[in-house]
PDB file with SEQRES, HELIX, SHEET and CRYST1 records, atoms N, CA, C and O in Angstrom:
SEQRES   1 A   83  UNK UNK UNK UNK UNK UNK UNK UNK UNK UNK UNK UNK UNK          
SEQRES   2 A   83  UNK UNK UNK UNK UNK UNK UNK UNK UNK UNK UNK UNK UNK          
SEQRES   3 A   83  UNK UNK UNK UNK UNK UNK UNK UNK UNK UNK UNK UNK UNK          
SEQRES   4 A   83  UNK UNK UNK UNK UNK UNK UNK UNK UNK UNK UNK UNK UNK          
SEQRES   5 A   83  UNK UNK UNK UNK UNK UNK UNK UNK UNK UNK UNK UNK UNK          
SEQRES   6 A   83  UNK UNK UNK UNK UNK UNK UNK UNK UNK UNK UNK UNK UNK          
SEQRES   7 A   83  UNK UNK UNK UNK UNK                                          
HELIX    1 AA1 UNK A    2  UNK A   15  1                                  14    
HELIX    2 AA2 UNK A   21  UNK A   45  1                                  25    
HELIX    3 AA3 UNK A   51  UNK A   57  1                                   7    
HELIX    4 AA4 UNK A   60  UNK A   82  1                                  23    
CRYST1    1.000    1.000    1.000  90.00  90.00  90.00 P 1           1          
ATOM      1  N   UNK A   1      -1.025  20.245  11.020  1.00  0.00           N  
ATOM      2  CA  UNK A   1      -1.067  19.241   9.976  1.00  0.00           C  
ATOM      3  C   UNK A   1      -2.257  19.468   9.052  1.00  0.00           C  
ATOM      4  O   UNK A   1      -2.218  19.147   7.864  1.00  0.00           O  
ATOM      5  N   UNK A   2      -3.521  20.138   9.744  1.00  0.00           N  
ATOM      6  CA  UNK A   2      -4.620  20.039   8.524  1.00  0.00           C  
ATOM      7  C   UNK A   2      -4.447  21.339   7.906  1.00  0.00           C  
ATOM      8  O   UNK A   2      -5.073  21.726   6.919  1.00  0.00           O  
ATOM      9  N   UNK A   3      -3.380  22.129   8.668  1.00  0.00           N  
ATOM     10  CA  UNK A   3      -3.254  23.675   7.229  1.00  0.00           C  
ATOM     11  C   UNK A   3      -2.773  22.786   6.477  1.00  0.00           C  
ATOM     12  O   UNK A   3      -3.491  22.546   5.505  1.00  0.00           O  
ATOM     13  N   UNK A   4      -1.304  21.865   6.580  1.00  0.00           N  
ATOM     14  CA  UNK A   4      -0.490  21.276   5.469  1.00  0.00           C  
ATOM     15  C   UNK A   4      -1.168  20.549   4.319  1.00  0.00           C  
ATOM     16  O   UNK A   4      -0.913  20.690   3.123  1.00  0.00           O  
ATOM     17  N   UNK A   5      -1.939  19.867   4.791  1.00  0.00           N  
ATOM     18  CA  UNK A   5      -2.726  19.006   4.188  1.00  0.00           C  
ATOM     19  C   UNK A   5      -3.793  20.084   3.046  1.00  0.00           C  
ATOM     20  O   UNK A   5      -3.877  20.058   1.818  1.00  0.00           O  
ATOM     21  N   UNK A   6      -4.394  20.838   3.918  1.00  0.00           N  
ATOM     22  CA  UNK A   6      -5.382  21.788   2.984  1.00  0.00           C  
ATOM     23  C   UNK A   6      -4.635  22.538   1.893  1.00  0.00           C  
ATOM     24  O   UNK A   6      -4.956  22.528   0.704  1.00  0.00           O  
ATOM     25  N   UNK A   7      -3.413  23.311   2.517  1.00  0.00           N  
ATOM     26  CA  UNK A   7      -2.083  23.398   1.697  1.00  0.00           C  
ATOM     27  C   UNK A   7      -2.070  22.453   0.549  1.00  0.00           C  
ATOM     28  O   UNK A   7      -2.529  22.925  -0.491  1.00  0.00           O  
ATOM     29  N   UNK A   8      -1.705  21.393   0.510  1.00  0.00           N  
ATOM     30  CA  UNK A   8      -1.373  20.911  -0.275  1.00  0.00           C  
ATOM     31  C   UNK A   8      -2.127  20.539  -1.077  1.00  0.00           C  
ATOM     32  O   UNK A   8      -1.649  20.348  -2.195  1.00  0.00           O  
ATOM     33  N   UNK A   9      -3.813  20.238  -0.853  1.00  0.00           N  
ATOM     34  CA  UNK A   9      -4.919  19.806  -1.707  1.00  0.00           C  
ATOM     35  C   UNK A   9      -5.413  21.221  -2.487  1.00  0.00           C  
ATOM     36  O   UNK A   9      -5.976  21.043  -3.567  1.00  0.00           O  
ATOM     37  N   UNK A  10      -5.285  22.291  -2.130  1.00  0.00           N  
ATOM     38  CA  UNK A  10      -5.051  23.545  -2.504  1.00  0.00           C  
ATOM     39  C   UNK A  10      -4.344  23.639  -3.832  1.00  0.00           C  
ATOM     40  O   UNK A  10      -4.818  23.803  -4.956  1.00  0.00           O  
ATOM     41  N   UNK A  11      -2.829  23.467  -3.348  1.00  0.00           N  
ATOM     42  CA  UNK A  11      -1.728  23.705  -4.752  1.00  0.00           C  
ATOM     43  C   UNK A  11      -2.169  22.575  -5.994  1.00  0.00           C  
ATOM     44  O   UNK A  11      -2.527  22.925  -7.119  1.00  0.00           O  
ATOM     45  N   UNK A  12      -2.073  21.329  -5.588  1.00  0.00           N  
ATOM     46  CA  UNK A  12      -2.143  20.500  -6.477  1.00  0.00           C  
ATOM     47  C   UNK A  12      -3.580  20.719  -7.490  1.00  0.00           C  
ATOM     48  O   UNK A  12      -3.646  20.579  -8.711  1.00  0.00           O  
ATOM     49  N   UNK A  13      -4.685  21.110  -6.520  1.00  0.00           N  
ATOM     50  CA  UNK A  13      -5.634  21.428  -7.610  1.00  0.00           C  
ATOM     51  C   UNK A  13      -5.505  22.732  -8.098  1.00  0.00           C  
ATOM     52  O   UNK A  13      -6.524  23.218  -8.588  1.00  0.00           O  
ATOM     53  N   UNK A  14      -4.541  23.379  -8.079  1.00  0.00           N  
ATOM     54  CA  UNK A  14      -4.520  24.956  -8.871  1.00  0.00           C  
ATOM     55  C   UNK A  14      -3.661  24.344 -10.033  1.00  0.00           C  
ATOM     56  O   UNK A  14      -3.845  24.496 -11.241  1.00  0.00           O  
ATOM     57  N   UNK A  15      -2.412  23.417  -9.229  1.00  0.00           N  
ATOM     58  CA  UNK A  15      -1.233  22.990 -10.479  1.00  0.00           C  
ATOM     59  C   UNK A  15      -2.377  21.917 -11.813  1.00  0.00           C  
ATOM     60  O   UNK A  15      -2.359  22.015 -13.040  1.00  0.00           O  
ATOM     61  N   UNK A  16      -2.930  21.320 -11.250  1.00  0.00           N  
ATOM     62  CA  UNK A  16      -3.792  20.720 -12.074  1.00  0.00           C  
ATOM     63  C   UNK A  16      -4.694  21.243 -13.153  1.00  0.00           C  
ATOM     64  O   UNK A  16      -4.888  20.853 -14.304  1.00  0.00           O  
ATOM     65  N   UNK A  17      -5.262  22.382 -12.353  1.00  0.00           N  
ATOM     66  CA  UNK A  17      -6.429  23.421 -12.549  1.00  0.00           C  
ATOM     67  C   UNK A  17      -8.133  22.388 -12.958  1.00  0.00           C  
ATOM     68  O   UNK A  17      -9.010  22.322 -13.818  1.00  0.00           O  
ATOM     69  N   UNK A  18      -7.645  21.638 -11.381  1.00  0.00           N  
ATOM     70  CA  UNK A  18      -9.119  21.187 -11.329  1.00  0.00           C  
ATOM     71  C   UNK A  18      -9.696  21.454  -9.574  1.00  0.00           C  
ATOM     72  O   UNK A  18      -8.988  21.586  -8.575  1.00  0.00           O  
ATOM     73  N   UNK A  19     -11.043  21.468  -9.661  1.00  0.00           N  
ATOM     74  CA  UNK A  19     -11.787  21.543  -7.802  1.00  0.00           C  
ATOM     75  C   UNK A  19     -10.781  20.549  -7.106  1.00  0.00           C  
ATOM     76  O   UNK A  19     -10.426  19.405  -7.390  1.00  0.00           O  
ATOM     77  N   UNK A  20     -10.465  21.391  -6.119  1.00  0.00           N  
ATOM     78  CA  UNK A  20      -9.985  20.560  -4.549  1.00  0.00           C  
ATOM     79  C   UNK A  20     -10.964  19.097  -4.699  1.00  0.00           C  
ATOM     80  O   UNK A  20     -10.371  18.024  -4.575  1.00  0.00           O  
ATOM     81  N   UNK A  21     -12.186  19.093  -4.916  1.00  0.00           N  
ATOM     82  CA  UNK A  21     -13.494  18.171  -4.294  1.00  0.00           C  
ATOM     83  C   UNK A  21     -12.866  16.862  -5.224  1.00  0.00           C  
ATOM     84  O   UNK A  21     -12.960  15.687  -4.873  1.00  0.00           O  
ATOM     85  N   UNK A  22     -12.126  17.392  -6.640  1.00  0.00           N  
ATOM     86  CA  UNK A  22     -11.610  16.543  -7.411  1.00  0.00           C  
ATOM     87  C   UNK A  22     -10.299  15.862  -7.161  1.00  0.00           C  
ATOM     88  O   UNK A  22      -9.915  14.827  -7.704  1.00  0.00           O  
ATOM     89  N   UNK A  23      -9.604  16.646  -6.183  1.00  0.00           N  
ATOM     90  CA  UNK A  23      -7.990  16.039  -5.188  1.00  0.00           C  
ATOM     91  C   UNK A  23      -8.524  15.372  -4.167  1.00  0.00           C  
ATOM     92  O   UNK A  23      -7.779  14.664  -3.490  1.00  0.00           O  
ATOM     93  N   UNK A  24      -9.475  15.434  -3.954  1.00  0.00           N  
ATOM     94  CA  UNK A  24     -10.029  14.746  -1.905  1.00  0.00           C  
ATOM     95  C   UNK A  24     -10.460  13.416  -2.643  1.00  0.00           C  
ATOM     96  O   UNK A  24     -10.010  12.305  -2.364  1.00  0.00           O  
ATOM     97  N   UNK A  25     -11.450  13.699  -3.683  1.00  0.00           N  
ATOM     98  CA  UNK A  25     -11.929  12.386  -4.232  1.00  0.00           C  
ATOM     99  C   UNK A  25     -10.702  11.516  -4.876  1.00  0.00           C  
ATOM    100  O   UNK A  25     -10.944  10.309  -4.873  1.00  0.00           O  
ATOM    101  N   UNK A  26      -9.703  11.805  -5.310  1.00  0.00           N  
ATOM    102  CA  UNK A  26      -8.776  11.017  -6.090  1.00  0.00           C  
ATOM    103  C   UNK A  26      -7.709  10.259  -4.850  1.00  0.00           C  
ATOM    104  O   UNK A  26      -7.310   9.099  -4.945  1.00  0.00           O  
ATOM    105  N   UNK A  27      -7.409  11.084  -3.842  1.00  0.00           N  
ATOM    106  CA  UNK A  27      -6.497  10.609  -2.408  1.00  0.00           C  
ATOM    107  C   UNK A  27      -7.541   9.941  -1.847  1.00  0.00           C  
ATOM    108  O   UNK A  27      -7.087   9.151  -1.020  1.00  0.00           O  
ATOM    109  N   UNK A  28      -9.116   9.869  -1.929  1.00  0.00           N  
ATOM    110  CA  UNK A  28      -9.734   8.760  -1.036  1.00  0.00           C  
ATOM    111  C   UNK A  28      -9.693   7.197  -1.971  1.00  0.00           C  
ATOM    112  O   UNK A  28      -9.473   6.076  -1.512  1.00  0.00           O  
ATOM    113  N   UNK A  29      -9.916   7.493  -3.068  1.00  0.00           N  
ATOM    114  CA  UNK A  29      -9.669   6.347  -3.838  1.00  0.00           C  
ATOM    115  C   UNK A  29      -7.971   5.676  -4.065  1.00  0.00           C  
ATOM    116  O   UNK A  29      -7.709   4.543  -4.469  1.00  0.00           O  
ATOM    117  N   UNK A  30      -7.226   6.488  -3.769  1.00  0.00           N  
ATOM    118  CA  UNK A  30      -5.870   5.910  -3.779  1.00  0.00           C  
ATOM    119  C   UNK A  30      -5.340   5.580  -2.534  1.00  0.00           C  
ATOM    120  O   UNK A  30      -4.457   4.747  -2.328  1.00  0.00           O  
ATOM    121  N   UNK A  31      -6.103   6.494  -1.445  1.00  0.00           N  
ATOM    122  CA  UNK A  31      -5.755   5.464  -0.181  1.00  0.00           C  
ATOM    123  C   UNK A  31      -6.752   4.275  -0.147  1.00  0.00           C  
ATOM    124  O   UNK A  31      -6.207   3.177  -0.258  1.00  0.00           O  
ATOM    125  N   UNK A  32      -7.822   4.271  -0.042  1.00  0.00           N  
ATOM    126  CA  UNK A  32      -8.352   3.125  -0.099  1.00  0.00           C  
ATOM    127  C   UNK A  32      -7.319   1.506  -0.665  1.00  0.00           C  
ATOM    128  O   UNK A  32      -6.837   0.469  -0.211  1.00  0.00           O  
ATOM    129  N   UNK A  33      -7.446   2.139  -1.701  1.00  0.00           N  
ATOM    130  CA  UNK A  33      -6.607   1.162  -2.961  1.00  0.00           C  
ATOM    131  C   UNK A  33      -4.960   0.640  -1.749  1.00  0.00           C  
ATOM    132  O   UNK A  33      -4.411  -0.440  -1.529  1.00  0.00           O  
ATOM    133  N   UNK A  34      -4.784   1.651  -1.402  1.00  0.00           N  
ATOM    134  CA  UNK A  34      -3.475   0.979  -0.857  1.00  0.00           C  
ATOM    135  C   UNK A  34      -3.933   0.451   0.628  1.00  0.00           C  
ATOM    136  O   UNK A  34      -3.177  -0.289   1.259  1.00  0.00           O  
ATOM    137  N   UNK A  35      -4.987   0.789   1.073  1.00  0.00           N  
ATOM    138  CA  UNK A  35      -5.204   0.013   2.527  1.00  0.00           C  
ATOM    139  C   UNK A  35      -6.173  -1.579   2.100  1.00  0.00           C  
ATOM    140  O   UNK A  35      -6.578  -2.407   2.916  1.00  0.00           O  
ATOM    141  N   UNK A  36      -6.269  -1.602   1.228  1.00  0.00           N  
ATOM    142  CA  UNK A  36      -6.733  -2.824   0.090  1.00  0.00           C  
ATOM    143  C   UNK A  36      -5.859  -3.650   0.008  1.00  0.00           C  
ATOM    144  O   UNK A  36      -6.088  -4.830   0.272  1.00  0.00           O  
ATOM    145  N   UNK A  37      -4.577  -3.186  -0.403  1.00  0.00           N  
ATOM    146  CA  UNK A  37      -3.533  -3.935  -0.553  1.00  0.00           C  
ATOM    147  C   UNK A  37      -2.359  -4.664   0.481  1.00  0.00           C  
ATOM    148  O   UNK A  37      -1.636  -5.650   0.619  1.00  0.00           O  
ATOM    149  N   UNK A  38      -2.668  -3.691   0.932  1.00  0.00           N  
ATOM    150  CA  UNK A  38      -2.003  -3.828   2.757  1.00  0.00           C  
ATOM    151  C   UNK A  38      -2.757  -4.888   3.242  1.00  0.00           C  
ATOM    152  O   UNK A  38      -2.240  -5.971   3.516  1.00  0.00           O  
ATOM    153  N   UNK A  39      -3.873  -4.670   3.362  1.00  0.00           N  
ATOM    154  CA  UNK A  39      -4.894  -5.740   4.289  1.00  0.00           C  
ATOM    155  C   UNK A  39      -4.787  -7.141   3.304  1.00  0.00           C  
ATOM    156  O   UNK A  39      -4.952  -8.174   3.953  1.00  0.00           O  
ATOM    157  N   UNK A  40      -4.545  -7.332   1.891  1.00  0.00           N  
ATOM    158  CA  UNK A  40      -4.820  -8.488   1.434  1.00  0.00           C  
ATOM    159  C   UNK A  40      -3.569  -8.942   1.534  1.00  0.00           C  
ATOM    160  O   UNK A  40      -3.477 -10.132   1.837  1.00  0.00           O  
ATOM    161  N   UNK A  41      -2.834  -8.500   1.412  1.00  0.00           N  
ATOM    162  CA  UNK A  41      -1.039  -8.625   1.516  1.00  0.00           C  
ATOM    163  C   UNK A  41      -0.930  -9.350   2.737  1.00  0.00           C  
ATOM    164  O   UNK A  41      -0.599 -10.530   2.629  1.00  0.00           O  
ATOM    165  N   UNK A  42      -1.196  -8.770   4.181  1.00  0.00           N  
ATOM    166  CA  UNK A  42      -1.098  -8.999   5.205  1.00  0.00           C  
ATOM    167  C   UNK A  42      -1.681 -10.428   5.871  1.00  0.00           C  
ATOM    168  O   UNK A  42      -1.235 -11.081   6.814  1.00  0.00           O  
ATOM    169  N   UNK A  43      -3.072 -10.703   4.855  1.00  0.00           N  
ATOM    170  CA  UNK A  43      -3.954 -11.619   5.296  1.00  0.00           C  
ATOM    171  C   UNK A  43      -2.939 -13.044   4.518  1.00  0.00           C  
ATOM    172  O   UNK A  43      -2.764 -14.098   5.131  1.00  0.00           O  
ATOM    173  N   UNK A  44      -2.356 -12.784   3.074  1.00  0.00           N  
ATOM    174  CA  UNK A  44      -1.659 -13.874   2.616  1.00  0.00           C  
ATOM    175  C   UNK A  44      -0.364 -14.023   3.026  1.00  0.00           C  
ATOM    176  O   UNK A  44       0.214 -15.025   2.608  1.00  0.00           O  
ATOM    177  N   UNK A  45       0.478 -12.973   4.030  1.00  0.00           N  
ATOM    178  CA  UNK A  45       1.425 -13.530   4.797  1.00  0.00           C  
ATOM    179  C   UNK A  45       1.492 -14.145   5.889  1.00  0.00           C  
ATOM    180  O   UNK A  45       2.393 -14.850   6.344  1.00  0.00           O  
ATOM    181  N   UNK A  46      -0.001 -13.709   6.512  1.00  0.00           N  
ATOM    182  CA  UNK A  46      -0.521 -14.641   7.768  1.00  0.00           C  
ATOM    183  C   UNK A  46      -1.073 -15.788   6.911  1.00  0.00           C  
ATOM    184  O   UNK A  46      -2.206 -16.085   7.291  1.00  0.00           O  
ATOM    185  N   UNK A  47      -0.812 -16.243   6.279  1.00  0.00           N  
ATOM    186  CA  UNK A  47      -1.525 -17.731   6.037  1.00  0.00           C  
ATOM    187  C   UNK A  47      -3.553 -17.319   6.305  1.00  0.00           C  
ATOM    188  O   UNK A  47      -4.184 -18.364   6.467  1.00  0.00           O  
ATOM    189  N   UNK A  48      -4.162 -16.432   6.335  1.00  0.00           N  
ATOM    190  CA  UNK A  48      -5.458 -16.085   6.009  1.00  0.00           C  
ATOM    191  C   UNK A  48      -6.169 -16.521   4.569  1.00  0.00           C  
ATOM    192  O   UNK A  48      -7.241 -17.051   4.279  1.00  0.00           O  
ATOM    193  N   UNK A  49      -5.109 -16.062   3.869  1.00  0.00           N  
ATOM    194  CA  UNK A  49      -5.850 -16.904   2.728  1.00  0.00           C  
ATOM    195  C   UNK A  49      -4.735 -17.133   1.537  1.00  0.00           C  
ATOM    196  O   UNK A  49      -3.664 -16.525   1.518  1.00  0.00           O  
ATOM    197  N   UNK A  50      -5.111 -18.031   0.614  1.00  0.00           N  
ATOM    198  CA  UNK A  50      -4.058 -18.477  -0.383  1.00  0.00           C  
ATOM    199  C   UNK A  50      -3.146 -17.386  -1.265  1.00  0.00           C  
ATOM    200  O   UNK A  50      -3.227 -16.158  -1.239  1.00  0.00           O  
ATOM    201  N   UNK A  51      -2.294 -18.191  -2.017  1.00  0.00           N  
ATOM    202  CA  UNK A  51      -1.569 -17.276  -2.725  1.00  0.00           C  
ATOM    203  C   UNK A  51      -2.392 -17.372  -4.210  1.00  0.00           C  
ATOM    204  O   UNK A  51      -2.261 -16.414  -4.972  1.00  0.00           O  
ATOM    205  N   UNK A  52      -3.014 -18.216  -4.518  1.00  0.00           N  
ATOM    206  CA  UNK A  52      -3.874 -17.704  -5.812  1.00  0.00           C  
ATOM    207  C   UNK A  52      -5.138 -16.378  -5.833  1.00  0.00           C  
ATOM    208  O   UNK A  52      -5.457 -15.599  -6.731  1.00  0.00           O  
ATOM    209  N   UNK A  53      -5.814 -16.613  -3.951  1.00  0.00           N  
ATOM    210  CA  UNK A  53      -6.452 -15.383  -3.769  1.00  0.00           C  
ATOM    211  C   UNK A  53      -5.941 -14.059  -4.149  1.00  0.00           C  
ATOM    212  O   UNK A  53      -6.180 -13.169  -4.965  1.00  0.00           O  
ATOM    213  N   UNK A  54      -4.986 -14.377  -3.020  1.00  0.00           N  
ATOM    214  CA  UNK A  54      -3.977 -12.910  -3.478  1.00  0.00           C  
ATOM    215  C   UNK A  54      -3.808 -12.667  -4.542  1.00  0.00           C  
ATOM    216  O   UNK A  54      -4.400 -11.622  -4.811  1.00  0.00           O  
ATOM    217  N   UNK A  55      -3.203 -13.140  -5.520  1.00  0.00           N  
ATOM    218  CA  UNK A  55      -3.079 -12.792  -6.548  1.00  0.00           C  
ATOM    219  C   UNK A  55      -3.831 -12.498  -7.636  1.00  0.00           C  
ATOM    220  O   UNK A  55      -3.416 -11.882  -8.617  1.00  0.00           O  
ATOM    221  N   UNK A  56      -5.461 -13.128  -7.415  1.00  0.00           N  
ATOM    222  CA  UNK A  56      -6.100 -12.899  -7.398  1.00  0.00           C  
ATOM    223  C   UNK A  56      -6.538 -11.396  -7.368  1.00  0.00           C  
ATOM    224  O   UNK A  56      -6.634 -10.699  -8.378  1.00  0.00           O  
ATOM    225  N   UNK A  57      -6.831 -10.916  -5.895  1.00  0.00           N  
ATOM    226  CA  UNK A  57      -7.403  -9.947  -5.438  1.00  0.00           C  
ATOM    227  C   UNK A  57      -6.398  -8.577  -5.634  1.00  0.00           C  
ATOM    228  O   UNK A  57      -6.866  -7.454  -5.446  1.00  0.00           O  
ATOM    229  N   UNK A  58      -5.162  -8.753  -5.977  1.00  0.00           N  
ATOM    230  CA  UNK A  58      -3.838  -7.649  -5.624  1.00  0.00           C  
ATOM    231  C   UNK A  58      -2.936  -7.691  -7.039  1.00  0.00           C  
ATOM    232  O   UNK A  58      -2.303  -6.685  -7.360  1.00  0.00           O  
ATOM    233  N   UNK A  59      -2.911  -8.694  -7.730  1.00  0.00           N  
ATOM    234  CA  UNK A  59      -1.683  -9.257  -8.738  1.00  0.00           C  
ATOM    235  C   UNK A  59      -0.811  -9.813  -8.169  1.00  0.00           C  
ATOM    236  O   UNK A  59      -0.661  -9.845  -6.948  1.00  0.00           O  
ATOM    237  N   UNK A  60       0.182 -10.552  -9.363  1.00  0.00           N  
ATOM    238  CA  UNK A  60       0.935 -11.264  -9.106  1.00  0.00           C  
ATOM    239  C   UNK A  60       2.483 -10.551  -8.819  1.00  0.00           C  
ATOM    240  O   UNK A  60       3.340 -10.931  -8.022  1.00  0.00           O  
ATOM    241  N   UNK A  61       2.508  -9.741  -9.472  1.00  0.00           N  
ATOM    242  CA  UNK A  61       3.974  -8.670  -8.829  1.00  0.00           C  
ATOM    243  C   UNK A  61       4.153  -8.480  -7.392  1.00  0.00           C  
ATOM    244  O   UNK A  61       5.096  -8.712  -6.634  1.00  0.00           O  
ATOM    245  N   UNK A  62       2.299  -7.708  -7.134  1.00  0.00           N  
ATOM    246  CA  UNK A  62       2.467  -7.144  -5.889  1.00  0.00           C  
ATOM    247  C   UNK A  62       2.817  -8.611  -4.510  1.00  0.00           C  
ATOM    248  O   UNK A  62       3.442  -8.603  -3.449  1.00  0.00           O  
ATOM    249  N   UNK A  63       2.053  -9.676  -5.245  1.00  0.00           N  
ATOM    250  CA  UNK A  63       2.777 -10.658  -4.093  1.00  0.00           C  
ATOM    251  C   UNK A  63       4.009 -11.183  -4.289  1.00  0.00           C  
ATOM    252  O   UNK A  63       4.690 -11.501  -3.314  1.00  0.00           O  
ATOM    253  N   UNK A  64       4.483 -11.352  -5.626  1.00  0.00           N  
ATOM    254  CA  UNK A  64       6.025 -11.454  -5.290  1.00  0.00           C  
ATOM    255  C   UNK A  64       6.428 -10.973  -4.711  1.00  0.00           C  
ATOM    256  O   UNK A  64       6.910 -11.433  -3.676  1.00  0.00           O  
ATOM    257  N   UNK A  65       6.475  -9.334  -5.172  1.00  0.00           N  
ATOM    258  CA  UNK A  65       7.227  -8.379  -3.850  1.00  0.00           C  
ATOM    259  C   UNK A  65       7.064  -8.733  -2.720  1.00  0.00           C  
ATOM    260  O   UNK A  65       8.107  -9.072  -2.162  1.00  0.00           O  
ATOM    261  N   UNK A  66       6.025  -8.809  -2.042  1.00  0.00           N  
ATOM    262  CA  UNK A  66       5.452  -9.200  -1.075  1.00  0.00           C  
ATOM    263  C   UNK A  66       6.432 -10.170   0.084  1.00  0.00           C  
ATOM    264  O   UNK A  66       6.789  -9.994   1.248  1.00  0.00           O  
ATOM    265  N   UNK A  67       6.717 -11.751  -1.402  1.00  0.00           N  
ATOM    266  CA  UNK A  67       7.059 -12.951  -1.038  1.00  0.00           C  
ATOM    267  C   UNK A  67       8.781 -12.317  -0.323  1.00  0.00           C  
ATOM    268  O   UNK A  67       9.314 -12.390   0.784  1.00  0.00           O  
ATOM    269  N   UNK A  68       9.136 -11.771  -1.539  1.00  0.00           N  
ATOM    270  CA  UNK A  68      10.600 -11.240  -1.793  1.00  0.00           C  
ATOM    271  C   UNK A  68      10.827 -10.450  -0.271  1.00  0.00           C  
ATOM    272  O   UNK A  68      11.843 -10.826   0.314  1.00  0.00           O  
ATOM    273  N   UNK A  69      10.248  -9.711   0.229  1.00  0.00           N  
ATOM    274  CA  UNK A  69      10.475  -8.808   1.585  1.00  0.00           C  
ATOM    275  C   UNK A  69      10.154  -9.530   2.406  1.00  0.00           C  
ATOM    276  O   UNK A  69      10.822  -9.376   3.428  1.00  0.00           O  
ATOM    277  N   UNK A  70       9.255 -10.454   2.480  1.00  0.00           N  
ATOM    278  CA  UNK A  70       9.122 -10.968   3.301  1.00  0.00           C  
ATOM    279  C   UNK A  70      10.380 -12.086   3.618  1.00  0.00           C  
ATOM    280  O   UNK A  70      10.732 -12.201   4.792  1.00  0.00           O  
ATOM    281  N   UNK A  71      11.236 -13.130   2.287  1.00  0.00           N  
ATOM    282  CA  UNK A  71      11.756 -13.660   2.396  1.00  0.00           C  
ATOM    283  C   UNK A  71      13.386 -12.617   3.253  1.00  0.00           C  
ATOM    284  O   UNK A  71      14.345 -13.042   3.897  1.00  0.00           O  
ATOM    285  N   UNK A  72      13.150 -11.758   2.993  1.00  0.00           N  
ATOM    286  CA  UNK A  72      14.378 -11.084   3.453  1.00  0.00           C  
ATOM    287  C   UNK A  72      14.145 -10.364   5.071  1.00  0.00           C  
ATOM    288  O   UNK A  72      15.251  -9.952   5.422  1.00  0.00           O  
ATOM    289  N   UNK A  73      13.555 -10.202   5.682  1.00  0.00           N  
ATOM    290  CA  UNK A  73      12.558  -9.984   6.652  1.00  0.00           C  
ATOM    291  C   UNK A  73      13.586 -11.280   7.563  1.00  0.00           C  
ATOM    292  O   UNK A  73      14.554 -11.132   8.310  1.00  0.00           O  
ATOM    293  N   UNK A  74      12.752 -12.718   7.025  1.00  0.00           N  
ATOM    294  CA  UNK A  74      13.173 -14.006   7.772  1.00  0.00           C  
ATOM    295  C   UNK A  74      14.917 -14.137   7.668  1.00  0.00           C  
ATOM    296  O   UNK A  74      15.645 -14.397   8.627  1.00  0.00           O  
ATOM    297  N   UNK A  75      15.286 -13.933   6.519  1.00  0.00           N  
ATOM    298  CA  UNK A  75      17.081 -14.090   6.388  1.00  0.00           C  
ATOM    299  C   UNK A  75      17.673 -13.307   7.267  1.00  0.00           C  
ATOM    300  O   UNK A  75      18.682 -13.745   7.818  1.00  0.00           O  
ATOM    301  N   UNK A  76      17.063 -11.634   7.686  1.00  0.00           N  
ATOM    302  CA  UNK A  76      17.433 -10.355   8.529  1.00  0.00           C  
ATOM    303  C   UNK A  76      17.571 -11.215  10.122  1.00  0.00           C  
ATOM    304  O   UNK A  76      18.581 -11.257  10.824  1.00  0.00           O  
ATOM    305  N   UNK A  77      16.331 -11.805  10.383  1.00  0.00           N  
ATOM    306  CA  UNK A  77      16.094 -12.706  11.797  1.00  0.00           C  
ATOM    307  C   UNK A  77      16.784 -13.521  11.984  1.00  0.00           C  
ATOM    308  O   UNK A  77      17.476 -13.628  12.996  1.00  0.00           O  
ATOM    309  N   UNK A  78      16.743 -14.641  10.617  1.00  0.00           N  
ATOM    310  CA  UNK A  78      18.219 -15.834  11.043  1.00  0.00           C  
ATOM    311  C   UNK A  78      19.933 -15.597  11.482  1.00  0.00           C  
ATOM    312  O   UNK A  78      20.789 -16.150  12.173  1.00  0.00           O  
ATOM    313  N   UNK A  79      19.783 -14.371  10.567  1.00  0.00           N  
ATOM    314  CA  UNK A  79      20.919 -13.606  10.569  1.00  0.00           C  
ATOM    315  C   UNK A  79      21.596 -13.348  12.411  1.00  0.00           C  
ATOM    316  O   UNK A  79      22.443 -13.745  13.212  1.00  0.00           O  
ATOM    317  N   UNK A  80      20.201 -12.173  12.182  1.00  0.00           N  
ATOM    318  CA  UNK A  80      20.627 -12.102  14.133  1.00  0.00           C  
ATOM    319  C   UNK A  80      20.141 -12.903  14.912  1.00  0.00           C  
ATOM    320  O   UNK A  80      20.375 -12.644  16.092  1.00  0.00           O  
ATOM    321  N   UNK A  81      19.369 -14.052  14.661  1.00  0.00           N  
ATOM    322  CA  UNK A  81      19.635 -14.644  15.929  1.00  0.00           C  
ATOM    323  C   UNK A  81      20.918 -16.106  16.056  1.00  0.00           C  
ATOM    324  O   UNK A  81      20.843 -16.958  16.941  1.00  0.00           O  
ATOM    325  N   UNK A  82      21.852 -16.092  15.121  1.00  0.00           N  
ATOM    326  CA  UNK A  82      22.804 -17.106  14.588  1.00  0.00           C  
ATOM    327  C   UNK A  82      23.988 -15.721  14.945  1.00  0.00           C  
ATOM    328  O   UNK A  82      25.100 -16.243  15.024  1.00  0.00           O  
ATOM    329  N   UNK A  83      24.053 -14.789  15.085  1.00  0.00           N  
ATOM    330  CA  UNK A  83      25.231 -13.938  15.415  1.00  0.00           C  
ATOM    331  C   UNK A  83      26.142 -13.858  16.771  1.00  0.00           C  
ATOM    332  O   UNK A  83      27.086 -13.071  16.835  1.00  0.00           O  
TER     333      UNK A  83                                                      
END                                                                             
């Protein structure tokens, strides 16, 4: 997995034609960003904190979506346990 990975931080900075140091830095800031979102997401479906936070801290799309999967999540459960 870490040839693949080096592999791939490799190509993309040749396809780019910028330093690898400039692909490692851009995937730490975009994972971050999404384990950001995950964790605030997660904290306003546990009832952790409000939906103005969230929206707040993430936008308002990303918690609709949020609301939206989640509402379908619960319909998936009623579903099977009423079958």
């Amino acid at each position: 997995m870490a040839t693949d990975l080096t592999e791939r931080v490799q190509e993309i900075a040749e396809a780019r034609d910028v330093a690898e140091s400039e692909i490692l830095e851009q995937a730490l800031e975009r994972g971050v960003e999404d384990l950001w979102i995950d964790l605030v997401l997660s904290r306003y479906v546990n009832d952790e904190i409000d939906r103005e936070t969230a929206i707040d801290l993430v936008g308002r799309d990303r918690v609709k979506r949020a609301e939206r999967e989640l509402k379908l999540v619960e319909d998936d459960v009623q579903w099977g346990l009423s079958a």
